[in-house]
PyMOL Python script that loads the backbone (N, CA, C, O; Angstrom):
from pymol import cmd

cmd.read_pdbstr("""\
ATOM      1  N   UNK A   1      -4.302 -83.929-210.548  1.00  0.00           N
ATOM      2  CA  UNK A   1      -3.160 -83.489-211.306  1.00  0.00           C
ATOM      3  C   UNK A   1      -3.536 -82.197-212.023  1.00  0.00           C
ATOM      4  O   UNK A   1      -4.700 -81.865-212.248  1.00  0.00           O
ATOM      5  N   UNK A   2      -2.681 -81.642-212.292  1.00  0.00           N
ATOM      6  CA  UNK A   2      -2.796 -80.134-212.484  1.00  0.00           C
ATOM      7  C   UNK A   2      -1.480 -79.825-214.203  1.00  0.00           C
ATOM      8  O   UNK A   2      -0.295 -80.129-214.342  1.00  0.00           O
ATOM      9  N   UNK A   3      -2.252 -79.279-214.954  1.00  0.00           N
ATOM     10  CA  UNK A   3      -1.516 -78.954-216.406  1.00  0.00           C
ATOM     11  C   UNK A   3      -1.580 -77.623-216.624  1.00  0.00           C
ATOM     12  O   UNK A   3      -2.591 -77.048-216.222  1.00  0.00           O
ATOM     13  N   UNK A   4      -0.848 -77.079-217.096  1.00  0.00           N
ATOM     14  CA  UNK A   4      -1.007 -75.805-218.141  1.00  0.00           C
ATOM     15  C   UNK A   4      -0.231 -75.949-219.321  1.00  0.00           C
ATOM     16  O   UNK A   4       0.818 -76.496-219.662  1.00  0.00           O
ATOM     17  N   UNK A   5      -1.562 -74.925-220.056  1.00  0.00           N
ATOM     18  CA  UNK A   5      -1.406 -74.972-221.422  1.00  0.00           C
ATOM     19  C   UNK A   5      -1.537 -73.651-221.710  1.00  0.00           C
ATOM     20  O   UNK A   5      -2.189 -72.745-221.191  1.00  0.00           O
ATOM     21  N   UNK A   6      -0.704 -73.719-222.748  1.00  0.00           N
ATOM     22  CA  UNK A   6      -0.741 -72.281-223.629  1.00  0.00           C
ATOM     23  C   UNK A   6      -1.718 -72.194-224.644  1.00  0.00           C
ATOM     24  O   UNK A   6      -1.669 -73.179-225.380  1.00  0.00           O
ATOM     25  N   UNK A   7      -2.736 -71.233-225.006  1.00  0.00           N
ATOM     26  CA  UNK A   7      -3.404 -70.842-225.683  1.00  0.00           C
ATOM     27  C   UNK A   7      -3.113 -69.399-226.395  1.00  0.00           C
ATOM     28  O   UNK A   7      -2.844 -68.422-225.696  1.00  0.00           O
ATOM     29  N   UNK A   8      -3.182 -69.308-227.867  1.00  0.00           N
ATOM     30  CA  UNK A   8      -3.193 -68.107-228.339  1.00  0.00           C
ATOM     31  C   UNK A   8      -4.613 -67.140-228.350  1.00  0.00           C
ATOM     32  O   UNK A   8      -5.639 -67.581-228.869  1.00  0.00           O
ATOM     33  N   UNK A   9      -4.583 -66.231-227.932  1.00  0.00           N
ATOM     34  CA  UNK A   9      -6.384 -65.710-227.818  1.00  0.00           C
ATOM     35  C   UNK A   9      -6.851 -66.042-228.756  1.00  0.00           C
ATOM     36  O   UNK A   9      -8.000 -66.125-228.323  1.00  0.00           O
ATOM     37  N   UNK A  10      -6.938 -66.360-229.888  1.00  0.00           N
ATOM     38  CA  UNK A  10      -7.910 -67.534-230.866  1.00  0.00           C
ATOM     39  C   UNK A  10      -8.308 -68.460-230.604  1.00  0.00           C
ATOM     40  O   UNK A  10      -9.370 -68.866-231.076  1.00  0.00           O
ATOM     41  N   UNK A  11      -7.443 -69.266-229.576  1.00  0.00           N
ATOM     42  CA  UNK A  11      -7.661 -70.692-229.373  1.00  0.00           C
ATOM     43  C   UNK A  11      -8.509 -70.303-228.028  1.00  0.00           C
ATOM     44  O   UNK A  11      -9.561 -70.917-227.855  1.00  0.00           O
ATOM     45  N   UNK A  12      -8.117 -69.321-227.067  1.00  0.00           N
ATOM     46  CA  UNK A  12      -8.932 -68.864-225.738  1.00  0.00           C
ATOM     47  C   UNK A  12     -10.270 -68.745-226.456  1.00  0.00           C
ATOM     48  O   UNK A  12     -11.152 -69.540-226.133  1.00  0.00           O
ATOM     49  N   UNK A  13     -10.466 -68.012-227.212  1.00  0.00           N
ATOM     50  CA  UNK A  13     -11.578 -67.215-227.618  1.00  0.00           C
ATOM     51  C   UNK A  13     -12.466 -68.301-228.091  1.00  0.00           C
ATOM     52  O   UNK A  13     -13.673 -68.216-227.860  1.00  0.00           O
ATOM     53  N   UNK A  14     -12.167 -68.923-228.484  1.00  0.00           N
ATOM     54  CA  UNK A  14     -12.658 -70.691-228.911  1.00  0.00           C
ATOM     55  C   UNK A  14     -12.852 -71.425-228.436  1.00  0.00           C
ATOM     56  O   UNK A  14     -13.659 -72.227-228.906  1.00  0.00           O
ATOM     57  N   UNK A  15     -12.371 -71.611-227.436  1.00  0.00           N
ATOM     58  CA  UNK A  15     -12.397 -72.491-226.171  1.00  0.00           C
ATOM     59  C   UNK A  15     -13.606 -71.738-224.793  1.00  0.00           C
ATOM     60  O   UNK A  15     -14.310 -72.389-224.020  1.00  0.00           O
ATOM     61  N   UNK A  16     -13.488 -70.280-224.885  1.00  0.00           N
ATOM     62  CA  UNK A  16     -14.612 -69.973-223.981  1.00  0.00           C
ATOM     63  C   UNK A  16     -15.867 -70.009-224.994  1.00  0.00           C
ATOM     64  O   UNK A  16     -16.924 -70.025-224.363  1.00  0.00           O
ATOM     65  N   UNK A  17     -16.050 -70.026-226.501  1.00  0.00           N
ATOM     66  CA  UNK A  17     -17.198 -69.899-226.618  1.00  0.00           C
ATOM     67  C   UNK A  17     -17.593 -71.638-226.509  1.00  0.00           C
ATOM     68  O   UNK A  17     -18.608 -71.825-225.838  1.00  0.00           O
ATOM     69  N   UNK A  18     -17.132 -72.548-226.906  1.00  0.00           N
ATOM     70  CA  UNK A  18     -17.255 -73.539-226.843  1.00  0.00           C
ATOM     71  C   UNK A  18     -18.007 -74.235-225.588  1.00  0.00           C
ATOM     72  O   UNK A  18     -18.964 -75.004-225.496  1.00  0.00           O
ATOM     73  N   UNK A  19     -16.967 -73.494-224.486  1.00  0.00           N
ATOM     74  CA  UNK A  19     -17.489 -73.731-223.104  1.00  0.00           C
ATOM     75  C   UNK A  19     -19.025 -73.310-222.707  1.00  0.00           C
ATOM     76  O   UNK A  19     -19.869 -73.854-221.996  1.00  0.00           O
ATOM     77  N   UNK A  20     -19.015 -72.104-223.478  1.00  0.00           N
ATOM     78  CA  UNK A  20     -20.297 -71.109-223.261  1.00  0.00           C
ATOM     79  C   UNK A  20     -21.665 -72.261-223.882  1.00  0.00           C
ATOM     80  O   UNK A  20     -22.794 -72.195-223.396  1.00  0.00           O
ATOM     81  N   UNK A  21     -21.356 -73.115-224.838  1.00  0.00           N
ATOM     82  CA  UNK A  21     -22.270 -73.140-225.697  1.00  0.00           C
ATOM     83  C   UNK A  21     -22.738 -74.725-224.972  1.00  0.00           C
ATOM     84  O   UNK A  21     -23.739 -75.335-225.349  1.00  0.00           O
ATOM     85  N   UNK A  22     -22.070 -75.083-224.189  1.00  0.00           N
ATOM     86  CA  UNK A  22     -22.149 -76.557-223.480  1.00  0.00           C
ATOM     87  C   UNK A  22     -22.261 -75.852-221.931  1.00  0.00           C
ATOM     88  O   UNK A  22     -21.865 -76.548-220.996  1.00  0.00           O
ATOM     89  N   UNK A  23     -22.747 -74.597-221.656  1.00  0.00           N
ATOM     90  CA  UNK A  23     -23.555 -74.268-220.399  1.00  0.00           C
ATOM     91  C   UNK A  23     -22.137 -74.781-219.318  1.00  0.00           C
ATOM     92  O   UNK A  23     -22.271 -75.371-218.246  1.00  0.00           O
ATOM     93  N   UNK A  24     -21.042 -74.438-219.842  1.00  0.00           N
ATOM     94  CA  UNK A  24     -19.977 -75.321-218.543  1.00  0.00           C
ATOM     95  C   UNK A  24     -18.507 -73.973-218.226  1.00  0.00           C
ATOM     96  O   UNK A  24     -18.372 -72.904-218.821  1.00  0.00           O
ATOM     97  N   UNK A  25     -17.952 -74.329-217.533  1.00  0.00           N
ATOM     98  CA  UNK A  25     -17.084 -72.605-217.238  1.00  0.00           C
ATOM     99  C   UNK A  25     -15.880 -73.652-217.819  1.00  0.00           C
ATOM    100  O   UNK A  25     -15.743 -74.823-217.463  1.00  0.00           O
ATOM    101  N   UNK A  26     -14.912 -72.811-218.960  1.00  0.00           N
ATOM    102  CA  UNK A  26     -13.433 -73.382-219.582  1.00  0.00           C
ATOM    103  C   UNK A  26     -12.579 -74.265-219.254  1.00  0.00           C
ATOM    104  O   UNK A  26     -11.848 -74.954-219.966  1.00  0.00           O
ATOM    105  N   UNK A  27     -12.794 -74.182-217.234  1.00  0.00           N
ATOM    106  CA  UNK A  27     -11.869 -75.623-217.063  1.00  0.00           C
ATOM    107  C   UNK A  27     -12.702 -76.618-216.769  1.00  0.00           C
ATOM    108  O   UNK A  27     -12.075 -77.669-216.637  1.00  0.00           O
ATOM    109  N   UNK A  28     -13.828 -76.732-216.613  1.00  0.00           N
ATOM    110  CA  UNK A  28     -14.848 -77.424-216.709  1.00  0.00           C
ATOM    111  C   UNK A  28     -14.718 -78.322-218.048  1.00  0.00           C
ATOM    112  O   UNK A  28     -14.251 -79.458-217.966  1.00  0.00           O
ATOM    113  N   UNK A  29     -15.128 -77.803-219.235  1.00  0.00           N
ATOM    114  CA  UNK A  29     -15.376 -78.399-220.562  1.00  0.00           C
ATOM    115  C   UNK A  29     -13.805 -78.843-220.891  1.00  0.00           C
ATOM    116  O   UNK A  29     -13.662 -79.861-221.567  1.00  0.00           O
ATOM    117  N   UNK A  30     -12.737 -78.196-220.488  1.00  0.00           N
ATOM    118  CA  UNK A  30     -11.373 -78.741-220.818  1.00  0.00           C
ATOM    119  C   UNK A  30     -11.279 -80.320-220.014  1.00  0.00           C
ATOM    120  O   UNK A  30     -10.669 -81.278-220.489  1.00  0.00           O
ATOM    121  N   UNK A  31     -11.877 -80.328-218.967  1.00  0.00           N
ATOM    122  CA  UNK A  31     -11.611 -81.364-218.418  1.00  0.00           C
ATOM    123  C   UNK A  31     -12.725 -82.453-218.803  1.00  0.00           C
ATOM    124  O   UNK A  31     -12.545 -83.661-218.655  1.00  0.00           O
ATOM    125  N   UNK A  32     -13.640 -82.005-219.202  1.00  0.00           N
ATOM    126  CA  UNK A  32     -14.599 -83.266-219.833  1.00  0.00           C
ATOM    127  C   UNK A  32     -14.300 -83.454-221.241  1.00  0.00           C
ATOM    128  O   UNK A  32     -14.859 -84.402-221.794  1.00  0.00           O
ATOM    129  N   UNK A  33     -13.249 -82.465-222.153  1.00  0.00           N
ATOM    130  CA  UNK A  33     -13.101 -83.089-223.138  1.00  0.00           C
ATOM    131  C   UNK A  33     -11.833 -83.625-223.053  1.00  0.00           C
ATOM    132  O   UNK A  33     -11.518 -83.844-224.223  1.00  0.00           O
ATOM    133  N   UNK A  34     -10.976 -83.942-222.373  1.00  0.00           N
ATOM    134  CA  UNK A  34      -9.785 -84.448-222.191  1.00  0.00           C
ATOM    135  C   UNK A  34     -10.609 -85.630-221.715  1.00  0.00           C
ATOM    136  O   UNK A  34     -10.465 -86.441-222.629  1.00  0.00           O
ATOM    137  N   UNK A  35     -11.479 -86.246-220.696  1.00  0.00           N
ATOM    138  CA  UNK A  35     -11.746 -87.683-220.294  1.00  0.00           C
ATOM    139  C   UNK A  35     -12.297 -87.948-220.726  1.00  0.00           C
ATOM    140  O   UNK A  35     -12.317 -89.171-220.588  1.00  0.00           O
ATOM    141  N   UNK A  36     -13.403 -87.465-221.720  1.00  0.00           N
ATOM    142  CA  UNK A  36     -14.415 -87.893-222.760  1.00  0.00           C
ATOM    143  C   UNK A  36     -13.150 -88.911-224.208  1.00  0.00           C
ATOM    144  O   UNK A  36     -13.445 -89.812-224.993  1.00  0.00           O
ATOM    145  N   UNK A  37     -11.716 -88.138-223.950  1.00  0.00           N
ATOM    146  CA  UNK A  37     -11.635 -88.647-225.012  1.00  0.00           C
ATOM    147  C   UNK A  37     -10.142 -89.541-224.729  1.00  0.00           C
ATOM    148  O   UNK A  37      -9.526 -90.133-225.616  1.00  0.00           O
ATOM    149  N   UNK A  38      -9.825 -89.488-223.577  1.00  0.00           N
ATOM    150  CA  UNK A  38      -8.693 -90.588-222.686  1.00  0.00           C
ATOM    151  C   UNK A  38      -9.352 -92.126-223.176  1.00  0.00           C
ATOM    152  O   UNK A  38     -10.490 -92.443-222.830  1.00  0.00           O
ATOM    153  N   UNK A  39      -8.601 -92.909-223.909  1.00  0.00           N
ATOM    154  CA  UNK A  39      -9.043 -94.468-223.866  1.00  0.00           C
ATOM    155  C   UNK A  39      -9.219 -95.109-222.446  1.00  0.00           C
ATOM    156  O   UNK A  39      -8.476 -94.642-221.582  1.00  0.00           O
ATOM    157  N   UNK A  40     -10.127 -96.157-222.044  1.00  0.00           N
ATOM    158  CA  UNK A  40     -10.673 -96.277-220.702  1.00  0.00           C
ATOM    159  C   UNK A  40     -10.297 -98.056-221.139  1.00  0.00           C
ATOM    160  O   UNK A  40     -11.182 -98.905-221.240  1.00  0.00           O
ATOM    161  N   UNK A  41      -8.914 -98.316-221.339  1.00  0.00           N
ATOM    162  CA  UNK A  41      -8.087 -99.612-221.254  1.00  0.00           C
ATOM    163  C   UNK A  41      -8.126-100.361-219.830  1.00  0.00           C
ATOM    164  O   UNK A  41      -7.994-101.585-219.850  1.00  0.00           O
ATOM    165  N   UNK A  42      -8.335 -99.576-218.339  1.00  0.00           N
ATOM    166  CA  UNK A  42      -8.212-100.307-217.237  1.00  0.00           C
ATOM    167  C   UNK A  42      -9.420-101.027-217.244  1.00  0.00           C
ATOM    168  O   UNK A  42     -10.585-100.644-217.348  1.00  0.00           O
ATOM    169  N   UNK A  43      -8.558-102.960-217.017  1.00  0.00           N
ATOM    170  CA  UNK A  43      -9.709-103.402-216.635  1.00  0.00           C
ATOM    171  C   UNK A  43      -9.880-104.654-218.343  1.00  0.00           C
ATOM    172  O   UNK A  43     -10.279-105.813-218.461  1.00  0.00           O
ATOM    173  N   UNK A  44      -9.374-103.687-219.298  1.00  0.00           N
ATOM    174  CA  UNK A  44      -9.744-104.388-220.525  1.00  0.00           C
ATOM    175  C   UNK A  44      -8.655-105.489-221.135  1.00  0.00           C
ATOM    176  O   UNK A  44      -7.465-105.260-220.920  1.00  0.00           O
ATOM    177  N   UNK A  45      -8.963-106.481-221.765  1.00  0.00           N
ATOM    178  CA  UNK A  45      -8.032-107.456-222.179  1.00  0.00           C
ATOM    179  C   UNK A  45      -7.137-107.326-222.873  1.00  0.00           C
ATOM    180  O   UNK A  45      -7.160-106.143-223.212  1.00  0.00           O
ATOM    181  N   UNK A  46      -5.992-108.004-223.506  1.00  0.00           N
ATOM    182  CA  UNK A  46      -5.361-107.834-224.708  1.00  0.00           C
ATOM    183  C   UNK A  46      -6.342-107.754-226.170  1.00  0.00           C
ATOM    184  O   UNK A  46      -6.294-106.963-227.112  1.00  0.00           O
ATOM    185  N   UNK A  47      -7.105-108.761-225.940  1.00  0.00           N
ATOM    186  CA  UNK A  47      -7.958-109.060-226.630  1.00  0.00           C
ATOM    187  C   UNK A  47      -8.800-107.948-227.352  1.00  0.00           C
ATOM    188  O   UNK A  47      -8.829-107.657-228.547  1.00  0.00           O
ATOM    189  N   UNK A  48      -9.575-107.333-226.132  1.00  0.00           N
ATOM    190  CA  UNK A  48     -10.081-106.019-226.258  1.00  0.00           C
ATOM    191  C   UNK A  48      -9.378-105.095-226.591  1.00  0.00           C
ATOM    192  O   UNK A  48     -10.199-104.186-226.712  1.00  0.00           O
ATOM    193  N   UNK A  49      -8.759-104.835-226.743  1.00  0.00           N
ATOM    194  CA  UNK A  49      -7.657-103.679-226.942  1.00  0.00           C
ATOM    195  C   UNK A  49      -7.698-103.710-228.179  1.00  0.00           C
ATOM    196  O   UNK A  49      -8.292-102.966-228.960  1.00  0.00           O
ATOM    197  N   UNK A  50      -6.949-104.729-228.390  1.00  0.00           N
ATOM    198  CA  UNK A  50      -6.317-105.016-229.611  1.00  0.00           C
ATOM    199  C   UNK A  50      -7.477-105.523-230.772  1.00  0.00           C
ATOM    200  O   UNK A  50      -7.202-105.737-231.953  1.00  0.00           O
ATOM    201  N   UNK A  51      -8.149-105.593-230.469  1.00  0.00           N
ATOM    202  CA  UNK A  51      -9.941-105.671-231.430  1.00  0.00           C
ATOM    203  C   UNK A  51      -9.962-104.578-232.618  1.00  0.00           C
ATOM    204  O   UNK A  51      -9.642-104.946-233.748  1.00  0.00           O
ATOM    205  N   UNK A  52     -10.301-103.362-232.399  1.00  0.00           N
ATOM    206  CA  UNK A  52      -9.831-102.434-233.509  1.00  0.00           C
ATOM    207  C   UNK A  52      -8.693-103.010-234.520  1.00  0.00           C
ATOM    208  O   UNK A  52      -8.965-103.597-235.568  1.00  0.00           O
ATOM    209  N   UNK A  53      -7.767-102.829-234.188  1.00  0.00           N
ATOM    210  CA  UNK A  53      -6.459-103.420-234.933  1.00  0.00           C
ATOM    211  C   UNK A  53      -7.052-104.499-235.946  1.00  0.00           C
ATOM    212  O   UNK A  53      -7.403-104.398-237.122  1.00  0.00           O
ATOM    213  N   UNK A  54      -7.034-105.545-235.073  1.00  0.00           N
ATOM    214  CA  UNK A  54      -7.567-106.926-235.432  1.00  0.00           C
ATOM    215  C   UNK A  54      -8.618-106.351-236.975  1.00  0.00           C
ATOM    216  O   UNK A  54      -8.102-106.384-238.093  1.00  0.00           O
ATOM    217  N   UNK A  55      -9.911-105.921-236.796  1.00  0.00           N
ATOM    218  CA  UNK A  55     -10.596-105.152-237.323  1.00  0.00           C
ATOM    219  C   UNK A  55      -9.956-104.704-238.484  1.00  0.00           C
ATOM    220  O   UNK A  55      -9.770-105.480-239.422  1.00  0.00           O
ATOM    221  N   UNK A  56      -9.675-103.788-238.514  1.00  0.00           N
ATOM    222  CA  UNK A  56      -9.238-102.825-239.453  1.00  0.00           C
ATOM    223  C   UNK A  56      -7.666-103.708-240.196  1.00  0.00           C
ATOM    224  O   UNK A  56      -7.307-103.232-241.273  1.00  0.00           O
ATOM    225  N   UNK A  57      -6.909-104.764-239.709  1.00  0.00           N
ATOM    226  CA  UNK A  57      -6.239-105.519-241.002  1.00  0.00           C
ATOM    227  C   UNK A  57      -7.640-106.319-241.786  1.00  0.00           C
ATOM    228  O   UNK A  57      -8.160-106.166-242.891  1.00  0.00           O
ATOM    229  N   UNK A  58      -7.859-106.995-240.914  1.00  0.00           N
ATOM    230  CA  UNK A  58      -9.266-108.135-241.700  1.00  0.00           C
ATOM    231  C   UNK A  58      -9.911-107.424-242.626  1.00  0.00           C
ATOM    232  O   UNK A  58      -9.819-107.998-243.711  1.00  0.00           O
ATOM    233  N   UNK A  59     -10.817-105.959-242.718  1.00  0.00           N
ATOM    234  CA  UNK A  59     -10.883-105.099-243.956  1.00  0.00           C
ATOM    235  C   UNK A  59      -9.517-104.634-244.722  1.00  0.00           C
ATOM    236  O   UNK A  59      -9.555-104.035-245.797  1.00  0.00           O
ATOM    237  N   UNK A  60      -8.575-104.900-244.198  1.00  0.00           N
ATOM    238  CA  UNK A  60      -7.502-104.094-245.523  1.00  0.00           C
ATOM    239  C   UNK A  60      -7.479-105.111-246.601  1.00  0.00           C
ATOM    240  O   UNK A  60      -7.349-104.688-247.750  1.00  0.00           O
ATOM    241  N   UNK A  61      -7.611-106.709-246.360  1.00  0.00           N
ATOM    242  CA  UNK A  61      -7.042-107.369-246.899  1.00  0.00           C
ATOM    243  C   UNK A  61      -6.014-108.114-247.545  1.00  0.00           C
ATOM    244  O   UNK A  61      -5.981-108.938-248.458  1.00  0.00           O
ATOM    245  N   UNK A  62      -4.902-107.389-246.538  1.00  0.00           N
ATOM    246  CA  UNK A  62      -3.934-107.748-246.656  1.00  0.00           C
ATOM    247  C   UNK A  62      -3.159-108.894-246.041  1.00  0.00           C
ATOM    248  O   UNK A  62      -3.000-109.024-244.828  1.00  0.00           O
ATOM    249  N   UNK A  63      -2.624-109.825-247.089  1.00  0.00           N
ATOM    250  CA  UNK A  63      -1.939-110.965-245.953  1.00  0.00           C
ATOM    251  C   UNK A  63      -1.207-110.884-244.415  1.00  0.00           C
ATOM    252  O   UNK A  63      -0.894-109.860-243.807  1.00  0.00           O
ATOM    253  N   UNK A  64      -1.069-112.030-244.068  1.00  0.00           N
ATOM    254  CA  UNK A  64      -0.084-112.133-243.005  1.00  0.00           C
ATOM    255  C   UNK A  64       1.403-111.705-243.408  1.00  0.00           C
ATOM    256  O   UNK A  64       2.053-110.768-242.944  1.00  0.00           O
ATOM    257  N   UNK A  65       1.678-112.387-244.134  1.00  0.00           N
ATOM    258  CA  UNK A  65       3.204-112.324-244.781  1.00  0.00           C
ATOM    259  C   UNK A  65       3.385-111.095-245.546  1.00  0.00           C
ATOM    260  O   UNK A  65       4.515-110.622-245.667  1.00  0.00           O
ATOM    261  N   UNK A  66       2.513-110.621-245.996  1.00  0.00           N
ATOM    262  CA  UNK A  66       2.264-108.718-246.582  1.00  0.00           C
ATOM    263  C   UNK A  66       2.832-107.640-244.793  1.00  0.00           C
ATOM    264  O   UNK A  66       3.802-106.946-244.486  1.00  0.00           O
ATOM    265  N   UNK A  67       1.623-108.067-244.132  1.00  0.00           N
ATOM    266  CA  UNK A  67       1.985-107.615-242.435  1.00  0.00           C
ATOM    267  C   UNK A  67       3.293-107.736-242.061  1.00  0.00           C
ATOM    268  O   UNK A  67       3.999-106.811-241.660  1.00  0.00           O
ATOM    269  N   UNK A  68       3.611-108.869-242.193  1.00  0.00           N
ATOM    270  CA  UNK A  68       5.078-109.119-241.722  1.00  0.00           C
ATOM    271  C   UNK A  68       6.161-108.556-242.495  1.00  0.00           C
ATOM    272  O   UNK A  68       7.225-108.300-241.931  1.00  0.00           O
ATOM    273  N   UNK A  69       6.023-108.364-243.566  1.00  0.00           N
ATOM    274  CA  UNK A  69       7.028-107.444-244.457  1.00  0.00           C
ATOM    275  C   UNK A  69       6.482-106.127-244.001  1.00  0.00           C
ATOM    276  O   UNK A  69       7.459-105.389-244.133  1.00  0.00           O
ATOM    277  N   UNK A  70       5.704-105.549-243.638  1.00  0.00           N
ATOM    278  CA  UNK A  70       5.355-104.372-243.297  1.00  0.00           C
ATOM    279  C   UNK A  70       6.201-103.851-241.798  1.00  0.00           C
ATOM    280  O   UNK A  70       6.767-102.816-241.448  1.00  0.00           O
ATOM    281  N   UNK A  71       6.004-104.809-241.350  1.00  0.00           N
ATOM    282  CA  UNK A  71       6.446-104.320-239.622  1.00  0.00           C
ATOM    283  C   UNK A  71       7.557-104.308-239.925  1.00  0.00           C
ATOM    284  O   UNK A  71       8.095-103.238-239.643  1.00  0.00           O
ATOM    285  N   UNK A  72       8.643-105.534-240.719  1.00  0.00           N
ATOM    286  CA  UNK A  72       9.583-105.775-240.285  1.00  0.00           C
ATOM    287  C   UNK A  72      10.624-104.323-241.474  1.00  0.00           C
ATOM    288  O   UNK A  72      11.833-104.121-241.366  1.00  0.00           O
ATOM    289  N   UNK A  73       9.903-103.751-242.234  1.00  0.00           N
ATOM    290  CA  UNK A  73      10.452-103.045-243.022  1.00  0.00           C
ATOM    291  C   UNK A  73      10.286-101.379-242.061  1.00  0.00           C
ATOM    292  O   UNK A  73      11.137-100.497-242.177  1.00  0.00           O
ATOM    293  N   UNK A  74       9.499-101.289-241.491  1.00  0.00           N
ATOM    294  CA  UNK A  74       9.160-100.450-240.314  1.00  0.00           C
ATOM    295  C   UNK A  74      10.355-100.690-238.895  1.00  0.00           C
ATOM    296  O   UNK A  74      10.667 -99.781-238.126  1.00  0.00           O
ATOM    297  N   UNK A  75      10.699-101.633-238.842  1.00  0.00           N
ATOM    298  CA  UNK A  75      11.685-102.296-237.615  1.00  0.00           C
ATOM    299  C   UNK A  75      12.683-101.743-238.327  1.00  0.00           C
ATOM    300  O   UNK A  75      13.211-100.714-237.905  1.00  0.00           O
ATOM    301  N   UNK A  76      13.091-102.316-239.484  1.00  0.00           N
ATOM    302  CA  UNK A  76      14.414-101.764-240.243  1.00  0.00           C
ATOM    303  C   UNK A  76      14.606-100.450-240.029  1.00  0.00           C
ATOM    304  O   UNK A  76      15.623-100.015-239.488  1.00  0.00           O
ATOM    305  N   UNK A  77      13.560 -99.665-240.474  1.00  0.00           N
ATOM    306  CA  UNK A  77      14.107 -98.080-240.842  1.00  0.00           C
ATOM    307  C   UNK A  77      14.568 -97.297-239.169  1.00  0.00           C
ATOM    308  O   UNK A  77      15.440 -96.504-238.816  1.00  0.00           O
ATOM    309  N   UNK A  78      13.520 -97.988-238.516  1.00  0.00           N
ATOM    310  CA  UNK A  78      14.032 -97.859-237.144  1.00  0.00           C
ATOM    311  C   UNK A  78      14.886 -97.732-236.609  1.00  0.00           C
ATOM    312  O   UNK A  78      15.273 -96.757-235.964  1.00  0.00           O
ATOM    313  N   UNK A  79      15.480 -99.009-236.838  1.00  0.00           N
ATOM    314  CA  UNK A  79      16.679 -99.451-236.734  1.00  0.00           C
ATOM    315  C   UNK A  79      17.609 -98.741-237.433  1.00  0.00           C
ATOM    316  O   UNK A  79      18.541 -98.210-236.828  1.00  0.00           O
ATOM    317  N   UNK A  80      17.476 -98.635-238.827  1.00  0.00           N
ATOM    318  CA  UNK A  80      18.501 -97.678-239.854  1.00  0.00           C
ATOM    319  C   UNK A  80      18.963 -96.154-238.381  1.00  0.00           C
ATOM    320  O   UNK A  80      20.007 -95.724-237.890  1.00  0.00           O
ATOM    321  N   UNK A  81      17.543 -95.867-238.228  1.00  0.00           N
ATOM    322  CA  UNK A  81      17.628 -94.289-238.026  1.00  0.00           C
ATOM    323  C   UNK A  81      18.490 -94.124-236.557  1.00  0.00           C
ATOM    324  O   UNK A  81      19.437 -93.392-236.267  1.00  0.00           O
ATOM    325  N   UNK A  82      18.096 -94.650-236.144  1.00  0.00           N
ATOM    326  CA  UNK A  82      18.702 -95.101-234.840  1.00  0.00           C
ATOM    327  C   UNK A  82      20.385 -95.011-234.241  1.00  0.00           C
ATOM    328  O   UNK A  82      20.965 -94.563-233.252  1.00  0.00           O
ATOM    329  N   UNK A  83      20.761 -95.795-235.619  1.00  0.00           N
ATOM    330  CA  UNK A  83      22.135 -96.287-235.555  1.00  0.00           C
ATOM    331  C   UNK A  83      22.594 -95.644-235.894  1.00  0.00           C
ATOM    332  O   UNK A  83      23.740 -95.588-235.447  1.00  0.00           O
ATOM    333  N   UNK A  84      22.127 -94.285-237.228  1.00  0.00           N
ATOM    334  CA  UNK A  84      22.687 -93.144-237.828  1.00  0.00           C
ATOM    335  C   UNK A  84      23.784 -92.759-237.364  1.00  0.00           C
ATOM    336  O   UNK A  84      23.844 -92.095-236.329  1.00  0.00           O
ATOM    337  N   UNK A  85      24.841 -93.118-238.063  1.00  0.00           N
ATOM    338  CA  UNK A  85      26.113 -91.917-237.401  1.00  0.00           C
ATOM    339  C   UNK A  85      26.855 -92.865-236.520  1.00  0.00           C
ATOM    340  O   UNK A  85      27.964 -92.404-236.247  1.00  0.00           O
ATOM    341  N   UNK A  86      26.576 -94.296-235.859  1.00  0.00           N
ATOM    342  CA  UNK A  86      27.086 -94.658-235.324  1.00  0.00           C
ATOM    343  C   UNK A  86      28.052 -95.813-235.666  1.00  0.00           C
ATOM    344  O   UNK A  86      28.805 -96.378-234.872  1.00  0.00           O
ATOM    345  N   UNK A  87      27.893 -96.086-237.069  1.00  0.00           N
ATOM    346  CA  UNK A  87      28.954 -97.263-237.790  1.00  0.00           C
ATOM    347  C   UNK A  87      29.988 -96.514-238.044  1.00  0.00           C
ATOM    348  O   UNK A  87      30.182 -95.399-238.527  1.00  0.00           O
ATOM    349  N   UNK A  88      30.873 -97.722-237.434  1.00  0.00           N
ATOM    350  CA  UNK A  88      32.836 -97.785-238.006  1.00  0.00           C
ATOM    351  C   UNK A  88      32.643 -98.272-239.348  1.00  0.00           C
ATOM    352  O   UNK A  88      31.975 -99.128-239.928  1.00  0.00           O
ATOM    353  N   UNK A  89      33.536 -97.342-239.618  1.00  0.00           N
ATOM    354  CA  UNK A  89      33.709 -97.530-241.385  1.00  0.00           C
ATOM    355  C   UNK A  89      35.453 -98.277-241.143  1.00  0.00           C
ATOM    356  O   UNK A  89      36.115 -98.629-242.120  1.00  0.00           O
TER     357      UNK A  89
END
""", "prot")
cmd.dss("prot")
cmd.show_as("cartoon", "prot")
cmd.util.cbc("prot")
cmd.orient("prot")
């Protein structure tokens, strides 16, 4: 598969020294830092996936029922934004 991207010569100029400095030619290092940093999910569980997550509530310390007012207040606004403009008065 094949992309283009726009670069402003700052970002060129940054991007070839970058390349320069990892011994690799610009589409070279573009393409190892794009798969270096693609999540590699094929293959992995729900379980696995979802581990981080899992993780990072268990340190917040926040309840279940805290969570659940969270999402579901997140669902709402969603929902609010969504519908914008579309209620009969």
């Amino acid at each position: 598969m094949t992309f283009t991207i726009e670069l402003t010569p700052t970002e060129e100029a940054r991007l070839r020294d970058a390349a320069k400095q990892e011994g690799l030619a610009p589409e070279e290092f573009l393409n190892r830092l794009v798969t270096d940093h693609l999540p590699q999910r094929a293959g992995m569980t729900f379980d696995q996936i979802t581990a981080p997550l899992r993780q990072d509530f268990q340190e917040s310390g926040m309840t279940e029922a805290e969570f659940d007012a969270l999402v579901e207040e997140a669902r709402e606004e969603v929902w609010q934004e969504r519908h914008k403009g579309s209620q009969v008065l």
